[in-house]
VOVO-594635 format. One record per residue: residue number from 1; x, y, z of N, C-alpha, C in turn. Coordinates in steps of 0.05 Angstrom, whole numbers. Example, Ala and Ser with C-alpha at 12.3 -4.5 7.8 and 13.67 -1.06 7.14 Angstrom:
BEGIN
+-----+--------+--------+--------+--------+--------+--------+--------+--------+--------+
| num |     nx |     ny |     nz |    cax |    cay |    caz |     cx |     cy |     cz |
+-----+--------+--------+--------+--------+--------+--------+--------+--------+--------+
|   1 |    264 |   -114 |    156 |    246 |    -90 |    156 |    264 |    -66 |    156 |
|   2 |    257 |    -45 |    142 |    273 |    -21 |    143 |    258 |      1 |    157 |
+-----+--------+--------+--------+--------+--------+--------+--------+--------+--------+
% end
This chain:
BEGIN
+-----+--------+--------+--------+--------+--------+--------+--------+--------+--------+
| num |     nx |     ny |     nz |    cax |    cay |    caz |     cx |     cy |     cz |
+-----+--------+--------+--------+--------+--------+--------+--------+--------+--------+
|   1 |   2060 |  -1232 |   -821 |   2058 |  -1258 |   -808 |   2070 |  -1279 |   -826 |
|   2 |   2086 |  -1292 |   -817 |   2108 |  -1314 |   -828 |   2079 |  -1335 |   -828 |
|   3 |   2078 |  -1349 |   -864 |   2056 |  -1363 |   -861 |   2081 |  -1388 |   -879 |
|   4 |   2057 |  -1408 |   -872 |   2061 |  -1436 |   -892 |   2051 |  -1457 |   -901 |
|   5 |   2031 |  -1445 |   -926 |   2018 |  -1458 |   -933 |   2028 |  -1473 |   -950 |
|   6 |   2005 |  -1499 |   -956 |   2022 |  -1517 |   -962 |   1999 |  -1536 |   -991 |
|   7 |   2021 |  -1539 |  -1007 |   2002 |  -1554 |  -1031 |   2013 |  -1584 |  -1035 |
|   8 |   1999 |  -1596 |  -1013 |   2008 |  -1621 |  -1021 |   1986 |  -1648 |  -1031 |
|   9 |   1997 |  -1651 |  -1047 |   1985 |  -1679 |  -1068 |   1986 |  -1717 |  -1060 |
|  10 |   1987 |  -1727 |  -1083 |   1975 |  -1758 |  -1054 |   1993 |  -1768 |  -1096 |
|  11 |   2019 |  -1775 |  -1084 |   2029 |  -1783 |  -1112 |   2027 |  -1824 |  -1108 |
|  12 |   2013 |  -1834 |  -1126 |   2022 |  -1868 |  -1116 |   2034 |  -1882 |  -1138 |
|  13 |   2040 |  -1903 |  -1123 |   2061 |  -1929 |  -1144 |   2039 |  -1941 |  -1148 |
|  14 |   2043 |  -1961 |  -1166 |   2032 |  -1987 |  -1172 |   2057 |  -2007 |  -1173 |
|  15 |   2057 |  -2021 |  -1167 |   2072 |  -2050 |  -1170 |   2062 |  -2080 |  -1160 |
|  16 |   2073 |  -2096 |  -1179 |   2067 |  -2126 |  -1175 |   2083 |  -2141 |  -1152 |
|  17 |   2076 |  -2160 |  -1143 |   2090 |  -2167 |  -1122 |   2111 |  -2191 |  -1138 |
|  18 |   2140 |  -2191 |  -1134 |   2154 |  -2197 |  -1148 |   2187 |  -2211 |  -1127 |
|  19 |   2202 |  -2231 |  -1128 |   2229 |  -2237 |  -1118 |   2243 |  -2226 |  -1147 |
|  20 |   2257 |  -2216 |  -1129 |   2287 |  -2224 |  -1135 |   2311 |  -2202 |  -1133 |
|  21 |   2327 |  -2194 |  -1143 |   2353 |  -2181 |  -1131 |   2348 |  -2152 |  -1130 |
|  22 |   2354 |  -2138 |  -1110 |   2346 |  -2110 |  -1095 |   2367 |  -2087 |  -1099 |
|  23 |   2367 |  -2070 |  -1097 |   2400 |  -2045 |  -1086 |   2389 |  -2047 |  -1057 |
|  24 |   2410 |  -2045 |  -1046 |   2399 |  -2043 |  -1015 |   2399 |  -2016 |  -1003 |
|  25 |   2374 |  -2007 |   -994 |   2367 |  -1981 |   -990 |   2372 |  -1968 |   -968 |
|  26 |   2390 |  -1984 |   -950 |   2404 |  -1963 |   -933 |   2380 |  -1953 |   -915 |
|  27 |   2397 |  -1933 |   -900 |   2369 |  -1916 |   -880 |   2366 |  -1898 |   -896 |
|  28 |   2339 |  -1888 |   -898 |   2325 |  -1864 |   -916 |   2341 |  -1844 |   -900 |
|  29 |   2341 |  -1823 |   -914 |   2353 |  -1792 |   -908 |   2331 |  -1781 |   -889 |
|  30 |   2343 |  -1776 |   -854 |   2329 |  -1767 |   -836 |   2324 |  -1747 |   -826 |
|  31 |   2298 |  -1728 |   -838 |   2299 |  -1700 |   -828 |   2301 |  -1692 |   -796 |
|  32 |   2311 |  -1669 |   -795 |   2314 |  -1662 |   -766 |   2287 |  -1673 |   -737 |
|  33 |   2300 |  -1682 |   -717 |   2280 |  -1692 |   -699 |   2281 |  -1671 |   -687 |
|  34 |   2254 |  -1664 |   -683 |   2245 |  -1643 |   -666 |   2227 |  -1649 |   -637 |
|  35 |   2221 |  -1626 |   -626 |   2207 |  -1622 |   -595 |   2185 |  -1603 |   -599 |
|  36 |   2155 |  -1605 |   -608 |   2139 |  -1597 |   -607 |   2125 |  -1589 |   -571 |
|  37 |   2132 |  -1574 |   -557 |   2114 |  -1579 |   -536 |   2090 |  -1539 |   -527 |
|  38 |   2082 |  -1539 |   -516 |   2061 |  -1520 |   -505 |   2089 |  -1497 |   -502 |
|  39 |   2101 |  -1493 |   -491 |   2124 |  -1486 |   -477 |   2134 |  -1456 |   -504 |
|  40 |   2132 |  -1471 |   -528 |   2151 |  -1467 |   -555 |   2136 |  -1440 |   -562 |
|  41 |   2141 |  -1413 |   -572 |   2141 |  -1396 |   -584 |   2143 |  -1387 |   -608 |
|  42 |   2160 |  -1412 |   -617 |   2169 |  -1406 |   -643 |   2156 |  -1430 |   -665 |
|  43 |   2132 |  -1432 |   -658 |   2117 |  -1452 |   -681 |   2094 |  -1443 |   -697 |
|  44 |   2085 |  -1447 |   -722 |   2068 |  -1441 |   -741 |   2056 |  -1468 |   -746 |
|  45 |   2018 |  -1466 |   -737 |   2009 |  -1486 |   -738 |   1989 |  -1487 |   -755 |
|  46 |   1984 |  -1499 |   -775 |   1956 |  -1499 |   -800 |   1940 |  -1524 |   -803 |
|  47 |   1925 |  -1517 |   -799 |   1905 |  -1531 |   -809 |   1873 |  -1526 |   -814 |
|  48 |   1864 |  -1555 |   -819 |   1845 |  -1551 |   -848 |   1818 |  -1549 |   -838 |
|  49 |   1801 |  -1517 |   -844 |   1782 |  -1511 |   -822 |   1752 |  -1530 |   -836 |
|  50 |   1726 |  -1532 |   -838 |   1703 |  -1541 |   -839 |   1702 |  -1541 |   -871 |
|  51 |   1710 |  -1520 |   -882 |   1703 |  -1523 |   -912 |   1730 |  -1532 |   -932 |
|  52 |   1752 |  -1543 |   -909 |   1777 |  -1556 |   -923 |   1790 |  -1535 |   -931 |
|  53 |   1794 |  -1507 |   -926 |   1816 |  -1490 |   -926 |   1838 |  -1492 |   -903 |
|  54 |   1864 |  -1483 |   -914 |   1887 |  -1485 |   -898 |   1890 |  -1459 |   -880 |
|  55 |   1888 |  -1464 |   -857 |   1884 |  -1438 |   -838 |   1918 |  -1439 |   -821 |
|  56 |   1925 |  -1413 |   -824 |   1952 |  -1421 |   -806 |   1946 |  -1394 |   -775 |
|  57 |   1959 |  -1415 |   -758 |   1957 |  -1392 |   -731 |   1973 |  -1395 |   -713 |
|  58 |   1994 |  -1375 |   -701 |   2013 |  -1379 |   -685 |   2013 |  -1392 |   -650 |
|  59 |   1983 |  -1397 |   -646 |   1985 |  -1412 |   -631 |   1965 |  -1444 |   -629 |
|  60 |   1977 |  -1463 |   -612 |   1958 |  -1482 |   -610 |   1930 |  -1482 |   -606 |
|  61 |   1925 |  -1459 |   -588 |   1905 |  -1452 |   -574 |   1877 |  -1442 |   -584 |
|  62 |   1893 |  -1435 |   -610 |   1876 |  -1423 |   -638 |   1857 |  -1437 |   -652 |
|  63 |   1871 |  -1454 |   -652 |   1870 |  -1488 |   -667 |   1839 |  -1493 |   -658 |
|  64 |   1822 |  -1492 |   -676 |   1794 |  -1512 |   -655 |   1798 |  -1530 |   -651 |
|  65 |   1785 |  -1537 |   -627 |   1777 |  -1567 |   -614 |   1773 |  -1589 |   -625 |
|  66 |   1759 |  -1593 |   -649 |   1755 |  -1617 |   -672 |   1775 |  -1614 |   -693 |
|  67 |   1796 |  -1602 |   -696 |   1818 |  -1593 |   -707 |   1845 |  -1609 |   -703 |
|  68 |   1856 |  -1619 |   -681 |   1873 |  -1606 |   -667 |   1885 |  -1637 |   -669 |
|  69 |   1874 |  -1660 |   -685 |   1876 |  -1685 |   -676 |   1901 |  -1685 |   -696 |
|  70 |   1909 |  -1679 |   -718 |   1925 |  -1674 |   -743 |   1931 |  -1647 |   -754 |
|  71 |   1949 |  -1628 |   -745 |   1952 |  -1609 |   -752 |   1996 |  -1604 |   -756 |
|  72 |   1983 |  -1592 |   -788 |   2014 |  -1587 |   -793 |   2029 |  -1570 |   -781 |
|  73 |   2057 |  -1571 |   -768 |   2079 |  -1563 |   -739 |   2103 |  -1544 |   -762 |
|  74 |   2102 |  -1519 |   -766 |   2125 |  -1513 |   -768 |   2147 |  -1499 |   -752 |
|  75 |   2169 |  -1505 |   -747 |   2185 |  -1492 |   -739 |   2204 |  -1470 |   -743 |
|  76 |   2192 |  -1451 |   -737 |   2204 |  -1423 |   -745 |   2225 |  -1420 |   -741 |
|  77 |   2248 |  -1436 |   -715 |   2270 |  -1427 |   -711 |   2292 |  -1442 |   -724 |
|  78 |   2281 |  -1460 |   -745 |   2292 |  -1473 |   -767 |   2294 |  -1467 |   -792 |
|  79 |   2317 |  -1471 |   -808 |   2321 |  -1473 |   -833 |   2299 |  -1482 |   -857 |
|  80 |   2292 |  -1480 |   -874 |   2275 |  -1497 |   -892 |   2294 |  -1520 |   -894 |
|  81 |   2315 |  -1511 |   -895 |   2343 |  -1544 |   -905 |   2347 |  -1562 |   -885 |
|  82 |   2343 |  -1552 |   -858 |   2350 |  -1566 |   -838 |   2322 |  -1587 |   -837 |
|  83 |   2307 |  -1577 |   -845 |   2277 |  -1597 |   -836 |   2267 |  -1608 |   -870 |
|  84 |   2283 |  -1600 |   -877 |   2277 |  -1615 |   -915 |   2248 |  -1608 |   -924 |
|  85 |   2239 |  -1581 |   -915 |   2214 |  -1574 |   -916 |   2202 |  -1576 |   -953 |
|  86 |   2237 |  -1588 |   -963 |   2208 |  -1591 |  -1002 |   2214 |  -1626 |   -993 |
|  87 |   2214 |  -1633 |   -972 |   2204 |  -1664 |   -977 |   2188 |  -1669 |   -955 |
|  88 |   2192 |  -1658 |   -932 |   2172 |  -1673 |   -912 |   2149 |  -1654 |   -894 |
|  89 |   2141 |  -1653 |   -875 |   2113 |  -1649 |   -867 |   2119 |  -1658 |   -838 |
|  90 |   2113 |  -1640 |   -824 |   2110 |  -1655 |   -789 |   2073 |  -1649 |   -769 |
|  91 |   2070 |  -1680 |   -781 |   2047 |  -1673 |   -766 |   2039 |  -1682 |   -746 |
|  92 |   2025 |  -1658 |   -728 |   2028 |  -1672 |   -703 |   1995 |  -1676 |   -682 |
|  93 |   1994 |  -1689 |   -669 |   1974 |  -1690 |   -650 |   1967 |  -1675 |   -632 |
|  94 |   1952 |  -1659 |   -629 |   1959 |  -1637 |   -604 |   1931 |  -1645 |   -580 |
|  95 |   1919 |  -1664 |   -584 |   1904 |  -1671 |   -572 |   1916 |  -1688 |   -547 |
|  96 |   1947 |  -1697 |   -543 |   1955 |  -1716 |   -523 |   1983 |  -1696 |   -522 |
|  97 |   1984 |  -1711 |   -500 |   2022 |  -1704 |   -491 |   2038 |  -1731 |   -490 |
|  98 |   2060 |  -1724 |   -493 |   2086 |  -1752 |   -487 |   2106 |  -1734 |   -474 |
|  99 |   2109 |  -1741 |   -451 |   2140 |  -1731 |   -441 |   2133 |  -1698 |   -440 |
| 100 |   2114 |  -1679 |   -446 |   2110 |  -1660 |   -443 |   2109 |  -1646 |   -475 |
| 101 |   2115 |  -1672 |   -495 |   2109 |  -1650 |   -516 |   2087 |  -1668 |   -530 |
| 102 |   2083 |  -1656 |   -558 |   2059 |  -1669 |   -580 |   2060 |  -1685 |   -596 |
| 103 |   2065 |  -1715 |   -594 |   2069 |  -1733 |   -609 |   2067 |  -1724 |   -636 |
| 104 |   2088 |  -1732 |   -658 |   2078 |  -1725 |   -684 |   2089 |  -1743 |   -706 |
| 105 |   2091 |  -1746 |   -739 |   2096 |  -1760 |   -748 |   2112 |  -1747 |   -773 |
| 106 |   2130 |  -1748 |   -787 |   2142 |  -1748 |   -805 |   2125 |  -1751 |   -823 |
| 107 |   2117 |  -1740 |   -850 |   2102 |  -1750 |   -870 |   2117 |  -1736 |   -890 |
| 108 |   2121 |  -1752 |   -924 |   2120 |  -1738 |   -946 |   2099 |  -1720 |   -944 |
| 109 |   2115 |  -1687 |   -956 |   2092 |  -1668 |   -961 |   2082 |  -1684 |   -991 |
| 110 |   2089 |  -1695 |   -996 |   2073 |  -1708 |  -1026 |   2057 |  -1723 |  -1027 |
| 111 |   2058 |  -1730 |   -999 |   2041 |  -1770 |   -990 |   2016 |  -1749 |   -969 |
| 112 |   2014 |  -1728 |   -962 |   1988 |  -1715 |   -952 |   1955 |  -1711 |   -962 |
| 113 |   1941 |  -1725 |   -968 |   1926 |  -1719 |   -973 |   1912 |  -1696 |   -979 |
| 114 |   1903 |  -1674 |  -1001 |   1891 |  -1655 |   -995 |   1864 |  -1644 |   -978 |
| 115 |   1847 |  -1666 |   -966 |   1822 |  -1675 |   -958 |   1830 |  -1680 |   -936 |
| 116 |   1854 |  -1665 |   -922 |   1865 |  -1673 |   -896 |   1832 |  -1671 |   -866 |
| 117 |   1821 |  -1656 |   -876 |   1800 |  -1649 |   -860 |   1783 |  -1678 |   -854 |
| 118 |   1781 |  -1694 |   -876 |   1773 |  -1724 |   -865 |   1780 |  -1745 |   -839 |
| 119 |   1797 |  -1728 |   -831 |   1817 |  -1746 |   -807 |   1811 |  -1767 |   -822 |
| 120 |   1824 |  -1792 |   -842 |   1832 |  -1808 |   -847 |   1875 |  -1821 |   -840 |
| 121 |   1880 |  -1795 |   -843 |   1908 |  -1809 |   -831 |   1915 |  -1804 |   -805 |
| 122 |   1927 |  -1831 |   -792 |   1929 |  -1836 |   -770 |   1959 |  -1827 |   -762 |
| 123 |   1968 |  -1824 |   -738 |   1995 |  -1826 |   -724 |   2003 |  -1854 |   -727 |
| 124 |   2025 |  -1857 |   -726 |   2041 |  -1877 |   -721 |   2039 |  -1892 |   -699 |
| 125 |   2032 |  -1919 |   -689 |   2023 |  -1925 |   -657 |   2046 |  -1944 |   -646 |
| 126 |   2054 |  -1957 |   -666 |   2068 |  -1976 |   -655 |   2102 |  -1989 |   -652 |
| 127 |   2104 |  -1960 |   -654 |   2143 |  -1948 |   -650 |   2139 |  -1943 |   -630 |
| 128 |   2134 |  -1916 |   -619 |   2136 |  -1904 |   -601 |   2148 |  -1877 |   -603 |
| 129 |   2159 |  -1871 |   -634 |   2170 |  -1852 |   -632 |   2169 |  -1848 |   -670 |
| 130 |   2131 |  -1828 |   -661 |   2114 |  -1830 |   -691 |   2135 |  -1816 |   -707 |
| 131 |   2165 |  -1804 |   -693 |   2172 |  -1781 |   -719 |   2196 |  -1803 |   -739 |
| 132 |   2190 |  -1824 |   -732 |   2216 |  -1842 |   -745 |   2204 |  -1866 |   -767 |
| 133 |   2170 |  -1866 |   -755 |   2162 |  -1886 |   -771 |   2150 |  -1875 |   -808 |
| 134 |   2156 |  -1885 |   -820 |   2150 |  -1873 |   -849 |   2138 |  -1898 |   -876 |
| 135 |   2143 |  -1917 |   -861 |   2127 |  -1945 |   -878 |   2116 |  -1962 |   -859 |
| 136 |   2086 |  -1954 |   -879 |   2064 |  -1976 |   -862 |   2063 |  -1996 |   -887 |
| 137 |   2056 |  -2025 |   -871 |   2049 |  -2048 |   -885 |   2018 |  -2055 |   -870 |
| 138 |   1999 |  -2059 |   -896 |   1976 |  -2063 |   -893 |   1968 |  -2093 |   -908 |
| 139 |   1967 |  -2112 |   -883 |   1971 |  -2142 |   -891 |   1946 |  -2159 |   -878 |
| 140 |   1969 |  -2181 |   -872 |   1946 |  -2206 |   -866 |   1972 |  -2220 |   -849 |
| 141 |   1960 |  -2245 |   -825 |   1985 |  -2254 |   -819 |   1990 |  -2277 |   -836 |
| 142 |   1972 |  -2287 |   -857 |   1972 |  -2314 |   -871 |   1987 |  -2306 |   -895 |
| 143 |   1991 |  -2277 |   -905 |   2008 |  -2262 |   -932 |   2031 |  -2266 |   -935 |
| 144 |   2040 |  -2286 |   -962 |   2080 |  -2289 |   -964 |   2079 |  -2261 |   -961 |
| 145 |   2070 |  -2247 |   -988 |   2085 |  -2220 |   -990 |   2091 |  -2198 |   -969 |
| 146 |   2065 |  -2200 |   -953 |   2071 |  -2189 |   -926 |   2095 |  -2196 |   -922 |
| 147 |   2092 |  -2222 |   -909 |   2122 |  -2228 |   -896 |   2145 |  -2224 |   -911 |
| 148 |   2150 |  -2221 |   -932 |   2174 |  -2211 |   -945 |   2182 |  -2189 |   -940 |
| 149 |   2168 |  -2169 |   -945 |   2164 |  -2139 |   -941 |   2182 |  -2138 |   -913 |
| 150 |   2153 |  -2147 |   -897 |   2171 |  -2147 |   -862 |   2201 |  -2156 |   -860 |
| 151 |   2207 |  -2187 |   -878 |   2228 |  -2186 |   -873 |   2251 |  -2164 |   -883 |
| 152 |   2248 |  -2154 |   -907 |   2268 |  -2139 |   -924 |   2277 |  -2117 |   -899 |
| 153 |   2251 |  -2105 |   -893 |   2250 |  -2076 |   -881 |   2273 |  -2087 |   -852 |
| 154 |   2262 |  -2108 |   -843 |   2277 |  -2117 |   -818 |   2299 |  -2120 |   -819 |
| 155 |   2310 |  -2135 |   -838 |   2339 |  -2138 |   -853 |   2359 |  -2107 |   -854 |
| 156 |   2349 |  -2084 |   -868 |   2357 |  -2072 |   -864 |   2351 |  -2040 |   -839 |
| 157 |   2344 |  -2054 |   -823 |   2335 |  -2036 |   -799 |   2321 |  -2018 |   -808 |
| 158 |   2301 |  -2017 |   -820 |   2282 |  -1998 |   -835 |   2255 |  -2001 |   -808 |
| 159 |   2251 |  -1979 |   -800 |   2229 |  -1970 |   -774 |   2193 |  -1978 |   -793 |
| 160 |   2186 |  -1994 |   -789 |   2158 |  -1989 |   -801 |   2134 |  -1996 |   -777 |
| 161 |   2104 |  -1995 |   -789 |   2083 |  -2002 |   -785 |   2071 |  -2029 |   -787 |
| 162 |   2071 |  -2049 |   -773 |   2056 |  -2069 |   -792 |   2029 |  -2071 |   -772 |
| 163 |   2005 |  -2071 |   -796 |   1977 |  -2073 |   -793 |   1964 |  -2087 |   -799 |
| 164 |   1951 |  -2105 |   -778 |   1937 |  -2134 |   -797 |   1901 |  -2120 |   -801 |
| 165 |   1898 |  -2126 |   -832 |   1874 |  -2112 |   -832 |   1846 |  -2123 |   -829 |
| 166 |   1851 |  -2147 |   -824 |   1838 |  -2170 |   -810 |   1838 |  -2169 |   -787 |
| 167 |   1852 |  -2165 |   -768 |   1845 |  -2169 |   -742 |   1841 |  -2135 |   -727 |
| 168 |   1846 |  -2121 |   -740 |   1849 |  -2093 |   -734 |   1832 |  -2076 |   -756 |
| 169 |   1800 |  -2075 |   -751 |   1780 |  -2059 |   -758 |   1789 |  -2029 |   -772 |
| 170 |   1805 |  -2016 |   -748 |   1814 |  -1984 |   -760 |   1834 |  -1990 |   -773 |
| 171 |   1847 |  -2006 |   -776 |   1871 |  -2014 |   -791 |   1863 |  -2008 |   -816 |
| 172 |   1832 |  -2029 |   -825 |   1826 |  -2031 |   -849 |   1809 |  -2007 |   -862 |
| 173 |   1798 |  -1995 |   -834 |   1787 |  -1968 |   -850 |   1807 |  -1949 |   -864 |
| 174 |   1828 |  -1949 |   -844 |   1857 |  -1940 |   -855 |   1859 |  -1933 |   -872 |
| 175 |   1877 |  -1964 |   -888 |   1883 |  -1974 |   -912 |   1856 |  -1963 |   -925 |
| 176 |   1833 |  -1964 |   -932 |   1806 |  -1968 |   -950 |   1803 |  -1932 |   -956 |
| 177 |   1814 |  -1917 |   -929 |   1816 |  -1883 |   -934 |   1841 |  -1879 |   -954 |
| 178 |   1854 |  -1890 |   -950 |   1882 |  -1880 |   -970 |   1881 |  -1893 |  -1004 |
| 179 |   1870 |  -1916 |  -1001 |   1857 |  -1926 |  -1033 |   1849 |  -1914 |  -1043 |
| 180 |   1815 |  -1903 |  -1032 |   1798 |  -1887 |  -1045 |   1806 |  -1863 |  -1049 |
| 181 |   1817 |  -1844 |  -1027 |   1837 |  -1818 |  -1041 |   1854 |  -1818 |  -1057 |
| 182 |   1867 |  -1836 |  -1068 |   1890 |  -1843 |  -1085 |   1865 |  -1851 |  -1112 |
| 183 |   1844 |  -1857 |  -1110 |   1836 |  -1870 |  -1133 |   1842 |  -1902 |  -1143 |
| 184 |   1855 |  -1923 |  -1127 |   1861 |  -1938 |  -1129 |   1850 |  -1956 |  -1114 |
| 185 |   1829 |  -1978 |  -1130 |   1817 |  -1999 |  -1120 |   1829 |  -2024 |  -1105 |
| 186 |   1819 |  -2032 |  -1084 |   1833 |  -2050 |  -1066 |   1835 |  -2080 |  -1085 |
| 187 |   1862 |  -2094 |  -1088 |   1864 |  -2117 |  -1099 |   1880 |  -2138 |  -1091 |
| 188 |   1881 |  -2133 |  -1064 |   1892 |  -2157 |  -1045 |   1911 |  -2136 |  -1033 |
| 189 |   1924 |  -2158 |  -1010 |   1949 |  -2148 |  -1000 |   1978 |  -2160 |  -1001 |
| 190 |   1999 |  -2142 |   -989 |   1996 |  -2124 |   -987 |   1992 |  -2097 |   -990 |
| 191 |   1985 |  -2071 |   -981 |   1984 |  -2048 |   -990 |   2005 |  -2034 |   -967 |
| 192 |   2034 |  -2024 |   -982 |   2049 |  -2010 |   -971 |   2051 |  -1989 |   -977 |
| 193 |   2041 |  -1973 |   -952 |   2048 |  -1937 |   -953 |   2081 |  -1931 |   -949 |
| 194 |   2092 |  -1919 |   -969 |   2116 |  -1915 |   -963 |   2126 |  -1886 |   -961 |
| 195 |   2126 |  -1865 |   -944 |   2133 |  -1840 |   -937 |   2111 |  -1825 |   -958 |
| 196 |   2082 |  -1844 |   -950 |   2057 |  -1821 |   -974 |   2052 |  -1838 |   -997 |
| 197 |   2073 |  -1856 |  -1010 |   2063 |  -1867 |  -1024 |   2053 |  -1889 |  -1031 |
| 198 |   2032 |  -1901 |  -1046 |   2025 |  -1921 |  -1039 |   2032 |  -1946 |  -1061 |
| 199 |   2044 |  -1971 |  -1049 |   2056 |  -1992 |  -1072 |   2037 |  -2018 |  -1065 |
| 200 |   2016 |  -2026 |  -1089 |   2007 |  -2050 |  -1083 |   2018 |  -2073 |  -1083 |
| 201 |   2025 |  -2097 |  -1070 |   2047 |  -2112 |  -1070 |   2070 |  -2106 |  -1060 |
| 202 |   2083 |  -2129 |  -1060 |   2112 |  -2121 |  -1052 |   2138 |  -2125 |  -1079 |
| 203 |   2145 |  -2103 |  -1082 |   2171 |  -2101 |  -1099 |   2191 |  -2097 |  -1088 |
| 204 |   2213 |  -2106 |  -1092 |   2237 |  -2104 |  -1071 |   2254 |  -2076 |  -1086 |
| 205 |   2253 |  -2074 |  -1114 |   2263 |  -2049 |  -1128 |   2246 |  -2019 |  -1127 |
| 206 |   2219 |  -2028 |  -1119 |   2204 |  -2010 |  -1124 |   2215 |  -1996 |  -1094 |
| 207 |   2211 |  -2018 |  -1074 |   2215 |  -2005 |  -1042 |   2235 |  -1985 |  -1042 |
| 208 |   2256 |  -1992 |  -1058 |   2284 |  -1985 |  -1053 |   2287 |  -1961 |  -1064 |
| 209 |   2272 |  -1960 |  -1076 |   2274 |  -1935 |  -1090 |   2252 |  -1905 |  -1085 |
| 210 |   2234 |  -1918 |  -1079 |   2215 |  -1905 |  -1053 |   2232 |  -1897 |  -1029 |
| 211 |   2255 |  -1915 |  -1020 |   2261 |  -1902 |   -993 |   2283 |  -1886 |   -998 |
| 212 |   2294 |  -1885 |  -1017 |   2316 |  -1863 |  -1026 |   2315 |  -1842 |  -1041 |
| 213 |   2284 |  -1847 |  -1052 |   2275 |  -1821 |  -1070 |   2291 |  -1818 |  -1091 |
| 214 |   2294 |  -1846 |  -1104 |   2308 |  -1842 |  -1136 |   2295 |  -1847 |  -1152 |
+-----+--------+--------+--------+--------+--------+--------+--------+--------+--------+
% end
């Protein structure tokens, strides 16, 4: 049985929130978009059973019921190179449909939590299309730095999240799950998840370099 387990870690930044001159980071390098649906034969699905072991099983169906909300999607009839499987992670929802398949999200395999069994990380809600979004901003609407952030990312067509954690309760439980797994105490905002990792403040060099993986 073709397995794939997976050892992934929760790597974070620190940075200060800071102006001034950037490299411009371009669009991040886009792993293959895929079609998760019921239909598919050729998928390997794992996840993390009651005592936080990685269980893999060739079908959805396998998957328990309290399981099924975050579980990692591989595709067998793919390359490891085609899907950048030493950088990313497709996880998906199998609890809903879209269009007939399983909503899912792009993640750094590095930015996964090992404690995946917490359901603390969420899908992407507010694209529409969770496999493109890869930076969340966890703000305020009264935050310069927020708004910088937003603007940079906007500037250069960069797909993100923005979450006010003030007006949006799960927002803030969110953000407060990914701190405490990281080990990193909350000290204002913003807190930007960037493809797993997490940067307090906004750095315009730090971003840039987060989204190109240099």
């Amino acid at each position: 049985m073709r397995r794939a387990l997976l050892a992934i870690v929760v790597l974070c930044a620190f940075a200060d929130c800071r102006r001034g001159g950037a490299p411009d980071a371009g669009s991040p390098a886009e792993p293959a978009k895929l079609t998760f649906g019921k239909d598919r034969k050729d998928l390997l699905f794992t996840y993390a059973d009651a005592e936080g072991k990685l269980r893999d099983v060739e079908s959805a169906e396998l998957v328990p019921a309290d399981r099924r909300k975050q579980v990692l999607v591989r595709d067998l009839s793919k390359r490891a190179e085609e899907i950048k499987a030493d950088q990313y992670v497709y996880l998906a929802d199998l609890t809903r449909e879209e269009d007939g398949a399983w909503p899912y999200a792009v993640v750094s395999r590095y930015g996964v939590d090992r404690s995946i069994k917490d359901g603390d990380f969420s899908l992407p809600e507010d694209e529409g299309d969770a496999g493109r979004t890869r930076v969340v901003i966890y703000g305020t609407s009264w935050c310069g730095a927020c708004a910088q952030a937003r603007a940079w990312l906007k500037e250069r067509n960069i797909p993100f999240a923005d979450k006010d954690v003030e007006k949006d309760p799960r927002a803030a439980r969110e953000m407060s799950g990914k701190l405490k797994r990281a080990g990193i105490p909350f000290g204002g905002v913003p807190v930007i998840d960037v493809m797993g990792q997490l940067m307090l403040g906004f750095d315009e060099r730090r971003m840039a370099k987060l989204l190109t993986g240099t």
